[in-house]
C-alpha positions as CSV (number, residue, x, y, z in Angstrom):
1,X,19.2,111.2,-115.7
2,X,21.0,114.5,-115.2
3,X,21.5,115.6,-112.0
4,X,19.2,119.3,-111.6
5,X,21.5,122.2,-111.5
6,X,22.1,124.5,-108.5
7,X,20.4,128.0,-108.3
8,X,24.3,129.4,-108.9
9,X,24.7,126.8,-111.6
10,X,21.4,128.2,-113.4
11,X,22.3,131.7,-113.1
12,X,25.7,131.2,-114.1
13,X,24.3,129.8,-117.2
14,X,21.7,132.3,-117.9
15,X,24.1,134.9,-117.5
16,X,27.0,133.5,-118.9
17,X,25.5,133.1,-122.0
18,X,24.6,136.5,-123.0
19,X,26.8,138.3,-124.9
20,X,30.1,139.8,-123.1
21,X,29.0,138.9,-119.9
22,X,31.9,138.0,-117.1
23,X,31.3,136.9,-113.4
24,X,33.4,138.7,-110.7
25,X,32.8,138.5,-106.9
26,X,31.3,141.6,-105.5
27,X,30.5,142.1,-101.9
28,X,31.0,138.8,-101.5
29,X,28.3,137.6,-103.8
30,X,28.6,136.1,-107.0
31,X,28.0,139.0,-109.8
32,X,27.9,139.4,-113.4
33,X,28.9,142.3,-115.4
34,X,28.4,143.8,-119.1
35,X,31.1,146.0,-120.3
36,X,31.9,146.6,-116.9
37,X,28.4,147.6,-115.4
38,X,26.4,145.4,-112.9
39,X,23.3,143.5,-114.3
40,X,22.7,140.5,-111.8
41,X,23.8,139.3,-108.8
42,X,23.1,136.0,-107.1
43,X,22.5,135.9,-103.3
44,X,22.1,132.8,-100.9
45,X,21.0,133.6,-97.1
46,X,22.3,137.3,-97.2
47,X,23.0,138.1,-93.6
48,X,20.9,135.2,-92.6
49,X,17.7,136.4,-94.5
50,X,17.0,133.1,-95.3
51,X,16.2,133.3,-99.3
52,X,17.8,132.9,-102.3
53,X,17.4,135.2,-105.1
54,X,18.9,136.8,-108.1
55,X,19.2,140.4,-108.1
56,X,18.1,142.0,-111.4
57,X,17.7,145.5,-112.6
58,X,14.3,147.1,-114.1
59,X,13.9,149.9,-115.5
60,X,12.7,152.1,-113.3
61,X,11.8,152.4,-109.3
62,X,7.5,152.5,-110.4
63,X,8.1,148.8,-112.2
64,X,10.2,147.6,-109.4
65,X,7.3,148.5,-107.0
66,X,5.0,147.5,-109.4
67,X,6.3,143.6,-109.4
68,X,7.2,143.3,-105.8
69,X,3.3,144.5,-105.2
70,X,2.3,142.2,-107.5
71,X,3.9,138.7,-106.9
72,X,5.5,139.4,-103.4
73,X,6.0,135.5,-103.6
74,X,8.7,136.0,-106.4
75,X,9.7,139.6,-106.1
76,X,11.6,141.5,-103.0
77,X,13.8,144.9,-102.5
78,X,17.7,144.0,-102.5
79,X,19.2,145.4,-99.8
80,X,21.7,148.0,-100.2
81,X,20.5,148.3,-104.1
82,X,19.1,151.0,-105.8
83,X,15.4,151.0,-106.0
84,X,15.0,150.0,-109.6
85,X,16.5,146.9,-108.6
86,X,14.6,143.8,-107.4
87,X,15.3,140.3,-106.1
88,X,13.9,137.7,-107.9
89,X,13.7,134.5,-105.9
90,X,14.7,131.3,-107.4
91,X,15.8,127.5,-106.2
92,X,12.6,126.6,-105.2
93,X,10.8,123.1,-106.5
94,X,8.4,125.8,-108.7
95,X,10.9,128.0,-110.2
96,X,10.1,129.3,-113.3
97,X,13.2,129.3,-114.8
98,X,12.1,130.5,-118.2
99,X,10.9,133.3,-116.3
100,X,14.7,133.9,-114.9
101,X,16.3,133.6,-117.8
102,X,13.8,136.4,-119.3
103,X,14.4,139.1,-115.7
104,X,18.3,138.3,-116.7
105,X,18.4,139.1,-120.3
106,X,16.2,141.9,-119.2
107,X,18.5,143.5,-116.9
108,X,21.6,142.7,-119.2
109,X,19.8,145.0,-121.8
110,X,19.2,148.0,-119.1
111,X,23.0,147.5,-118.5
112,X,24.5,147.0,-121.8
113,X,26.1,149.8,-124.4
114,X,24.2,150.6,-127.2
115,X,26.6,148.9,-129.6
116,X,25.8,145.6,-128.5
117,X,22.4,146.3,-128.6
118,X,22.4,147.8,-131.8
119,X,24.5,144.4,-132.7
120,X,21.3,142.5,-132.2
121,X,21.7,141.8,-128.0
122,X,21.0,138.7,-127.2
């Protein structure tokens, strides 16, 4: 049996595999890019808050509210972020990582140029 990937190693993967994605460091955190703009960020005990998460964008400030008000379980504000941005927490036993891999395709479509979206996106 296959050893369970780590919350990095499941982001990485999720994010990796949309299309013209590339990791860089930013602020210290592991980050991934489309054509140059920020679309998720992974973030393990950020100045000792004690979570893990994947930052994701939405696409506006009312839905980001909206889902941290409504699963405050799953959902959080990223500090220093943009308020249409939202922290999805993952690397729990119950992580729904369907679920991830749907907020991260999400956000890479909020961040990616119309001509890969026109292209057929993910």
């Amino acid at each position: 049996m296959a050893e369970p990937l780590i919350p990095l190693d499941q982001v990485r993967a999720l994010a990796l595999d949309l299309p013209e994605t590339e990791e860089r460091v930013s602020h210290g955190q592991p980050t991934f890019f489309v054509a140059g703009k920020m679309f998720a960020q992974f973030r393990h005990d950020h100045h000792g808050d004690g979570r893990t998460i994947v930052a994701v964008k939405t696409a506006d400030a009312d839905e980001a509210r909206m889902l941290i008000e409504a699963a405050p379980e799953n959902y959080s504000r990223v500090a220093y972020f943009q308020a249409e941005w939202v922290g999805l927490a993952i690397g729990r036993d119950d992580t729904d990582w369907a679920h991830v891999g749907d907020r991260i395709a999400r956000s890479w479509e909020l961040a990616a140029p119309r001509r890969l979206l026109e292209a057929g996106g993910r």
